[in-house]
N, C-alpha and C positions, 0 to 999 in steps of 0.2 A: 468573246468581247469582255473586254474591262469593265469593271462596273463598281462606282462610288456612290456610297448609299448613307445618305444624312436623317437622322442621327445614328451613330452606333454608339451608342454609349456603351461602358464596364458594367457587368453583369451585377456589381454592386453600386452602380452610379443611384442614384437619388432620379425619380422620375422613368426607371426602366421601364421598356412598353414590350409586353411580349407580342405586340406585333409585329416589331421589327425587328425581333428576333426572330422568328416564323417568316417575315421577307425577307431574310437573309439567306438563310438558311435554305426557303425553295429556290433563289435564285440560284445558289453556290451547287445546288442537288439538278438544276438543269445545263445541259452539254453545250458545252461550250462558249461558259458563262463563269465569271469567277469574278467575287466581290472584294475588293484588293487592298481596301481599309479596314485596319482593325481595330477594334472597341477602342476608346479613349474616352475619360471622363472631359474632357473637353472637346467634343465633336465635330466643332467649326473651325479649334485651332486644327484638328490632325487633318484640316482637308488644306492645311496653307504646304502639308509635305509633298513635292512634287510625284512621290514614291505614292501616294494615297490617291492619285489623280488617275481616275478611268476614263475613256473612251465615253460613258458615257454617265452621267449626274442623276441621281434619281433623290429630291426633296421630299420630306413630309415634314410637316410645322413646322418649316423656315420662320414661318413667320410670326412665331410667338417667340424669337430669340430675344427680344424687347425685356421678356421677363425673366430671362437669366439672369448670373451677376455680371457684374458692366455688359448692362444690357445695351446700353446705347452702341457703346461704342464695337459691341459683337455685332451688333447690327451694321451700321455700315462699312463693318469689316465684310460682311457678308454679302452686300450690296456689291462692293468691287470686288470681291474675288466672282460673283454670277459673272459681274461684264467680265472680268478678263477672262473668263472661262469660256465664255459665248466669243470674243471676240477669237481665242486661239484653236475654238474650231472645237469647242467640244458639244457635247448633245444633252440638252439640262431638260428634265421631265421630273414634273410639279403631281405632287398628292393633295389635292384639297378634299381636306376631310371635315372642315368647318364652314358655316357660312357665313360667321360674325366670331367676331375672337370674342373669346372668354374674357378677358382681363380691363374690368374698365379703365383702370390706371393709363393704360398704353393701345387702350382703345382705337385711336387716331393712327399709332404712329402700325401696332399690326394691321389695321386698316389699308393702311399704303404697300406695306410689305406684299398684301395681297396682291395688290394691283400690277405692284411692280414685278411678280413672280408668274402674273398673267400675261404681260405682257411680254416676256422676257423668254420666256419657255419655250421649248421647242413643242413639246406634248403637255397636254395636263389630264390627269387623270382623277374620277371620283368616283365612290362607289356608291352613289346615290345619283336619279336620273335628275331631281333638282338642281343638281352641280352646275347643270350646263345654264340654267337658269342665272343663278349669281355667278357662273361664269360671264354673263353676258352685262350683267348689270357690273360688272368690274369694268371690264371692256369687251367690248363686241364683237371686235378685232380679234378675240383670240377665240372666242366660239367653236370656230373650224378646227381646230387643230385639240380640244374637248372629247374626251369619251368617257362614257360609263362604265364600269367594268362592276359584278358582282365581287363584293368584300369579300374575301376568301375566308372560309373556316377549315372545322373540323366535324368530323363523323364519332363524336364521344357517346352515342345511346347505345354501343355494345351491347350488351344482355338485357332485353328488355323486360321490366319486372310486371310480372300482370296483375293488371287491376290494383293500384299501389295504393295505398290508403293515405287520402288527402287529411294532411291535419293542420293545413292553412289553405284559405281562398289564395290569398295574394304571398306571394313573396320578392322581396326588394333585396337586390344581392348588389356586391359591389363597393369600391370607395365613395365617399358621398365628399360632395364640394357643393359649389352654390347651383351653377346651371343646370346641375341633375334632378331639379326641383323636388327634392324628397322634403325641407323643410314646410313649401307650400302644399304639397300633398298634404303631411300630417296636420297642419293647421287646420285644410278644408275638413279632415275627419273628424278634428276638433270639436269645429264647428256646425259638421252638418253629420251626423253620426249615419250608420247606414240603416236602414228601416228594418232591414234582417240581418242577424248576428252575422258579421266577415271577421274571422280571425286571419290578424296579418301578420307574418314573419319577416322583419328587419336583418337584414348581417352584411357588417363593414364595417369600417373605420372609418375617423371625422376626422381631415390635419386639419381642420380648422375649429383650435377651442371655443369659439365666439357662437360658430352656429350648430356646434354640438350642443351646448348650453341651449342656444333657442330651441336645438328638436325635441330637447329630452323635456323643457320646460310645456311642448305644449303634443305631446305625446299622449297618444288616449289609451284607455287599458288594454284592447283590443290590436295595438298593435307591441311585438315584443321585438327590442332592439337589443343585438347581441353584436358588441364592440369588435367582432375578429375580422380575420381575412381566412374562409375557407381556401381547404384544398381543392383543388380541382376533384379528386376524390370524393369530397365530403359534401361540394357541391350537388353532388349529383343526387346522393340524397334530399336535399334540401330541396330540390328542384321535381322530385320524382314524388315527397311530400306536397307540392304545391296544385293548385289547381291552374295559377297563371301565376308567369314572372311580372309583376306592374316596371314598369320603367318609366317614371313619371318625368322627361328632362322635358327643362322649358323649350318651348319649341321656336326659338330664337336666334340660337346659334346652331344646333345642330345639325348635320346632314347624317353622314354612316355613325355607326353606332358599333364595335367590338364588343359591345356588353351584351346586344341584341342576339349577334354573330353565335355567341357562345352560349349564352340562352339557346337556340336553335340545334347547337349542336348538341344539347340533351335532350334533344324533341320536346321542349317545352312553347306551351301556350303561351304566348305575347301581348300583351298589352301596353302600348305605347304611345305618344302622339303624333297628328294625323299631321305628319311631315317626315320631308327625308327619305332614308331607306325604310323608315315604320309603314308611309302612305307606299312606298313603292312595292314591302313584301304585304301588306294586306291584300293585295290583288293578287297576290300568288298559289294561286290554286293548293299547292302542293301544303303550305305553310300555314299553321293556326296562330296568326297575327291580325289584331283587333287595334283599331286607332278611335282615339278620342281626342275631339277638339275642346272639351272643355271638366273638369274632374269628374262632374255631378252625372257624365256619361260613362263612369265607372260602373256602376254598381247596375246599371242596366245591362250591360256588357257580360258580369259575372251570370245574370240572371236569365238571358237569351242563351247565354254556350250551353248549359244546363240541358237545352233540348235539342243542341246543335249537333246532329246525327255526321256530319261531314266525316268523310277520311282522308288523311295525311299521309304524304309519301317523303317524310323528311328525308330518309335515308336515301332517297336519289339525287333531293337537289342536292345535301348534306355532298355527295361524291362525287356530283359534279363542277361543282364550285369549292371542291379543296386547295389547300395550295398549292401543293404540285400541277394541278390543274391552270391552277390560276398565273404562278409563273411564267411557263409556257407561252399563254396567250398575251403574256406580257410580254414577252422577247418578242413573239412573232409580229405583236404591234407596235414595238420599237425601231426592230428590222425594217418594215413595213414603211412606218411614217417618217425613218429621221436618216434611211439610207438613198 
């Protein structure tokens, strides 16, 4: 089977996701499967080549095309090429990986995009059991044709170092933007300091100068913020120092999380909020994932794990929901639902 996979952007495009380089990649590694567009920094023009057009369509954030440039009018370039693609018989399966777009500019018009991608799909897929939930509050009607699938990682805790010497409680790893709530986070620590010393380790980059200025302006000494972007490498250190990764996003828009995903793959402790795939892996036996409905349930969190005797068997979920894994069970539910 053919298979056209949105976005592919150029490995130097602006916005690159290394998870859809990682879906590509396991899709083109399983038989009898080949993804037939290649990278273009313009991702919605290179699906108008007929030569880029698979048997079947597989979307992720169609619907924040809005905030490209000539966003409009990519958008309803995108709008008709779905129908005509639906109309000449091809098979269109939707990733919703958000529950609320990020962007309030274009709030309304991603809004619709959503609904219109729900309704229009043949499959849609998320990898949060919530999904099905604002699947349903989009429309109802598409409900049935809804599944869950676990976000696919990796197995990165190879050589496990024992008994590592924690020299942060918390660490916050990642790019920072507004909905990842690290701004609010630091503010509450600001404001309400923790009763026993928590040293916190920051690292990422800010594109946005305006609320880089807010974090640093109200940054408490206790947490240190370091402007890069680790290696994956270098991560792991950082991660093997930490006691828990905080991932404080406002729990608004969110559903899956790749940040979580990848945290996990160094058998790291989780702290998250209590939505999404954060509520879905706290229940999961195997994984040490801690959810909070409100900040000030941090520092309780830090101070309960302390005497949390539990054992983890990351390295089995970790291999069975890798991508190779994870591929597979996508074709077979492709086959399945749209043959």
């Amino acid at each position: 089977m053919n298979v056209t996979v949105f976005p592919n952007l150029l490995a130097s495009a602006d916005n690159n996701n290394p998870y859809i380089q990682d879906f590509i990649q396991s899709l083109n590694q399983t038989e009898n499967i080949k993804v037939i567009n290649a990278p273009h920094k313009n991702p919605l023009k290179s699906l108008l080549y007929p030569k880029n057009q698979g048997d079947c369509f597989i979307f992720h954030w169609i619907e924040t095309t809005p905030e490209r440039p000539h966003g409009i009018l990519q958008t309803i370039t995108a709008i008709l090429l779905i129908i005509y693609l639906r109309l000449i018989g091809k098979k269109i399966v939707w990733f919703l990986h958000n529950k609320e777009p990020h962007s309030p500019r274009y709030y309304k018009l991603e809004k619709g995009m959503m609904r219109f991608m729900a309704h229009i799909s043949h499959l849609i897929i998320t990898h949060s059991k919530e999904g099905i939930k604002v699947v349903q509050e989009l429309t109802p009607k598409a409900v049935h044709k809804t599944v869950f699938m676990h976000h696919p990682t990796k197995n990165r805790m190879g050589i496990i170092t024992p008994n590592p010497v924690k020299k942060y409680q918390l660490l916050i790893w990642g790019s920072i933007s507004k909905y990842k709530g690290v701004l609010e986070f630091v503010r509450f620590v600001e404001e309400h300091p923790f009763k026993q010393p928590v040293s916190i380790m920051m690292i990422g980059k800010c594109g946005s100068s305006e609320l880089a200025e807010s974090i640093t302006q109200h940054l408490p000494e206790n947490i240190t913020w370091l402007k890069e972007s680790p290696s994956f490498d270098e991560l792991k250190s950082y991660i093997d120092a930490a006691q828990f990764v905080l991932i404080p996003y406002l729990s608004g828009s969110v559903l899956s999380s790749g940040l979580l995903m990848d945290s996990l793959s160094y058998g790291a402790k989780v702290i998250g909020p209590d939505t999404g795939s954060f509520k879905d892996y706290a229940s999961e036996k195997q994984l040490g994932v801690y959810v909070f409905n409100d900040l000030s349930e941090i520092e309780s969190i830090i101070e309960n794990a302390q005497n949390d005797k539990k054992e983890f068997d990351y390295p089995d979920f970790l291999n069975r929901n890798n991508w190779e894994a994870f591929a597979k069970q996508l074709i077979e539910l492709i086959n399945k639902k749209l043959n």
